[in-house]
N, C-alpha and C positions, 0 to 999 in steps of 0.2 A: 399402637404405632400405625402411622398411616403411611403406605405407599403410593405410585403413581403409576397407572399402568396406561399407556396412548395420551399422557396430559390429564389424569383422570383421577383423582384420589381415589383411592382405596382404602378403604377401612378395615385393617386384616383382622380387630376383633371377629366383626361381620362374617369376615370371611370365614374363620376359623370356624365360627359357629355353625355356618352354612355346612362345611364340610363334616363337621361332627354330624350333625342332622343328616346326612344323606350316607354317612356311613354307617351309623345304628340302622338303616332301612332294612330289615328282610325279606321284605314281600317283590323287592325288585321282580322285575324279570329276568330268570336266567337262560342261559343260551339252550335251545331247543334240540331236543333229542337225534335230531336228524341233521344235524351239522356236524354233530361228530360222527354219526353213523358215514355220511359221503364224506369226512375227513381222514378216518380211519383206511375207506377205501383206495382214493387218491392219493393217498402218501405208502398204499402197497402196491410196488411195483408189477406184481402179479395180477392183477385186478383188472377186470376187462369194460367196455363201454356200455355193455348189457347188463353186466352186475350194477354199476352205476344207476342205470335207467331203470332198473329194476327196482332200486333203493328210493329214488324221487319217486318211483310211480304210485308207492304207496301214500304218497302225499297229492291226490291230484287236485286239489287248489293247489298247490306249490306248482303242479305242473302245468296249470293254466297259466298260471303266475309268472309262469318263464317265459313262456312261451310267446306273450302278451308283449314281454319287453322285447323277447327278439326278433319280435314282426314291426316292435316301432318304427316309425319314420327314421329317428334319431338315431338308433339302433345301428343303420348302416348296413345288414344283412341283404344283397340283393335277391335271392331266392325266398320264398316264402319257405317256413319253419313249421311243420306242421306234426312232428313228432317228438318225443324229448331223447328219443336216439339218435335223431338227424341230428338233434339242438348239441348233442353230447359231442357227435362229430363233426360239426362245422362249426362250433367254439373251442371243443378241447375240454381235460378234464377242469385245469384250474380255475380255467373261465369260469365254466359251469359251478365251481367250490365257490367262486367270488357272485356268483349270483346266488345261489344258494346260502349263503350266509346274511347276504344283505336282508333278502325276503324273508328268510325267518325272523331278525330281527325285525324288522317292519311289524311283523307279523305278531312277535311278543309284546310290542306297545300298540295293537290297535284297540283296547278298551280304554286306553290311557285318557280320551277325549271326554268332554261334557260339555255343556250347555254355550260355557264362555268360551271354548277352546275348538277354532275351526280346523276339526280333522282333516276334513275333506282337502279343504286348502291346504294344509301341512303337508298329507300325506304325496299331492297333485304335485308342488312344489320340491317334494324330495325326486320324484321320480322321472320329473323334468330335466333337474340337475343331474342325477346321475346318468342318465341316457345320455344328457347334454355333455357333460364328461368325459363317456366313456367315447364318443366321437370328437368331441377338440383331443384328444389325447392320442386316436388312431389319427385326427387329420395333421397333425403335427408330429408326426412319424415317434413318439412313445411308446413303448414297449407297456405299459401299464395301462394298458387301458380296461384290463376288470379289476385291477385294485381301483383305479378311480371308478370304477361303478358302483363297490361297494360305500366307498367313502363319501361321492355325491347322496348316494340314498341315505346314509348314516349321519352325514354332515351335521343335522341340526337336532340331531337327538337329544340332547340336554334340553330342550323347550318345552316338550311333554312332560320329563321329569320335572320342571319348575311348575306346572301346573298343577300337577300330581303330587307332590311331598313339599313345595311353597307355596299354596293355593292364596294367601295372602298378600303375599311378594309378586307375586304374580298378579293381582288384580291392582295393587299398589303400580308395578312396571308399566300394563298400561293405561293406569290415569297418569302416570309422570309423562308418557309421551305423547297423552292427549289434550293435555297442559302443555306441553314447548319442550319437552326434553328431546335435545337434537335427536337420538335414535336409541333403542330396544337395546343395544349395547351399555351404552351409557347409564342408562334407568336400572338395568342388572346389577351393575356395578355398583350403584349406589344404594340398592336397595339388599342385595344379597351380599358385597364385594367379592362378588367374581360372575364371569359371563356361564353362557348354556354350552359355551365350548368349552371350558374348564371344568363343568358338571356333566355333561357327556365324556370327556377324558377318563376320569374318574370310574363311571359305568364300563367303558371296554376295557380298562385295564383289569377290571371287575372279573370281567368274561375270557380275560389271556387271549383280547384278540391281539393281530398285528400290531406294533409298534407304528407303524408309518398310518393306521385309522387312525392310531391314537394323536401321533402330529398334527393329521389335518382335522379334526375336530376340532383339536385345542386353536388350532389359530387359521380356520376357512376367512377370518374377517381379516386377519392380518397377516398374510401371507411372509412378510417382510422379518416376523419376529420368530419364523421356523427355524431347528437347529440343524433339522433333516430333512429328507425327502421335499425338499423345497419346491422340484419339479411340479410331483403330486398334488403341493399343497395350493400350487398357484393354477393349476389347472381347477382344482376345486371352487376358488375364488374365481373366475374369469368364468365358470357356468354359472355360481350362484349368483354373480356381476350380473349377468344375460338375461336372467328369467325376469330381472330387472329394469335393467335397459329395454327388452322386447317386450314387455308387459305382459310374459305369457307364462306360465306356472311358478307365477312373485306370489311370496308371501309376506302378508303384513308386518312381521318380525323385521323384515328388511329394509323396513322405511330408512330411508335415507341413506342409504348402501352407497360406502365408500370402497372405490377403486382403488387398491394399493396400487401405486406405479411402480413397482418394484416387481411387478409380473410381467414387466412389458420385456426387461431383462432376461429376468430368469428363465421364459419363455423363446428370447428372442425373436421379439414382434416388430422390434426396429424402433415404432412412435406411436404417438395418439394417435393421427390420425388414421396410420396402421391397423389400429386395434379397433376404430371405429366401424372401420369399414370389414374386415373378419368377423366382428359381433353382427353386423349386417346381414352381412352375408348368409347366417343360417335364419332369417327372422320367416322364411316360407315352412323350413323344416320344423321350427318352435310351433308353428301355427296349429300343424296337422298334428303333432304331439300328445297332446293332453287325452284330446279325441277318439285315440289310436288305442289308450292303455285302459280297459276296464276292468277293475277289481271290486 
């Protein structure tokens, strides 16, 4: 039986198969040692900022790692960050837990790449958006703005999984959209029937991450078809929008990236031309971005 998902038939044989196959996988990557070690800590009310710092510092890539993002441009920190005690104190713990999770994961799919698969640009492009994120969502007075960092950086994680366990499907998706298939979404659908948002859902509910990653995964491209966390998920879309529109850590996956206008709402942007000119608005900050973050 076939359904239709955006005007888009779906072949839920396909589908079905796709999710069988990615459900027998064992060699996934599972959630890193050290995310429930600083999760453990922050959910004990006893627990102090040094214990914490103590816990990451055993990680000092992870601790460069933070530190990197909290000195971005985007970032928004106006002091420089130059310790992961200071970082502990002038984020807070859950901040620091929503950074900390993000990066590990990062971290557990970086052999994920090969020859045909640009890492670089993948990983430049996650970490664009989630900075970009975590500042539309402090500049627009949100309260989430380290769940949206985790979720900008997480957003497109089902893409390396397509690489990785549909290496076929994957090279299939893009000669379809190098032949005229309107975009990367479409070509998924068709070829796997279901997107990289669907197949990343699937991996965090794997990992018993949050509910609200798992919403905006599943629908960063369609903001409009969320059941929850709507806010979350339209701010997700409106960075991955930007990296787009500013031409500054886009990734090819994005061709052709359509703007829900149902974020203009949910946001309360007011109009296009509204939104035109906010997207604008940060294209010096996107500039210095990329530049800013070395890992």
């Amino acid at each position: 039986m076939n359904t239709t998902t955006n005007n888009i038939e779906v072949d839920e044989k396909r589908k079905q198969k796709t999710v069988r196959t990615l459900s027998s996988v064992y060699n996934l990557p599972t959630v890193p040692i050290i995310v429930f070690e600083v999760t453990k800590i922050i959910d004990d009310p006893r627990s102090s900022a040094a214990q914490l710092g103590k816990v990451i510092s055993k990680d000092q890539g992870l601790v460069t790692k933070i530190l990197s993002v909290a000195n971005s441009p985007l970032y928004g920190i106006p002091r420089r960050v130059s310790t992961i005690d200071f970082a502990i104190v002038i984020l807070g713990f859950n901040h620091i837990k929503n950074i900390v999770i993000a990066l590990s994961m990062m971290d557990a799919f970086k052999n994920f790449g090969g020859t045909k698969f640009d890492q670089q640009g993948y990983w430049g492009h996650s970490l664009v958006t989630a900075t970009a994120a975590k500042r539309v969502a402090d500049d627009l007075g949100f309260s989430f703005s380290g769940e949206a960092f985790t979720a900008g950086l997480l957003h497109d994680l089902g893409i390396p999984i397509i690489y990785k366990y549909f290496n076929k499907e994957y090279n299939e998706i893009l000669e379809k959209v190098k032949n005229g298939e309107k975009s990367f979404v479409e070509a998924e659908l068709t070829s796997l029937g279901t997107t990289h948002g669907e197949i990343g859902k699937i991996l965090v509910d794997r990992w018993n991450l949050p509910v609200a990653l798992s919403e905006v995964i599943t629908n960063h491209h369609t903001p409009s078809l969320a059941k929850n966390d709507q806010e979350l998920v339209a701010v997700i879309h409106l960075a991955d929008y930007m990296t787009q529109k500013l031409g500054v850590g886009s990734f090819n996956w994005d061709t052709n990236y359509e703007f829900d206008q149902s974020v203009i709402k949910t946001l309360n942007l007011g109009s296009e031309e509204y939104v035109e000119n906010f997207v604008n608005s940060y294209k010096d900050l996107f500039e210095t971005q990329l530049d800013s973050i070395k890992f």
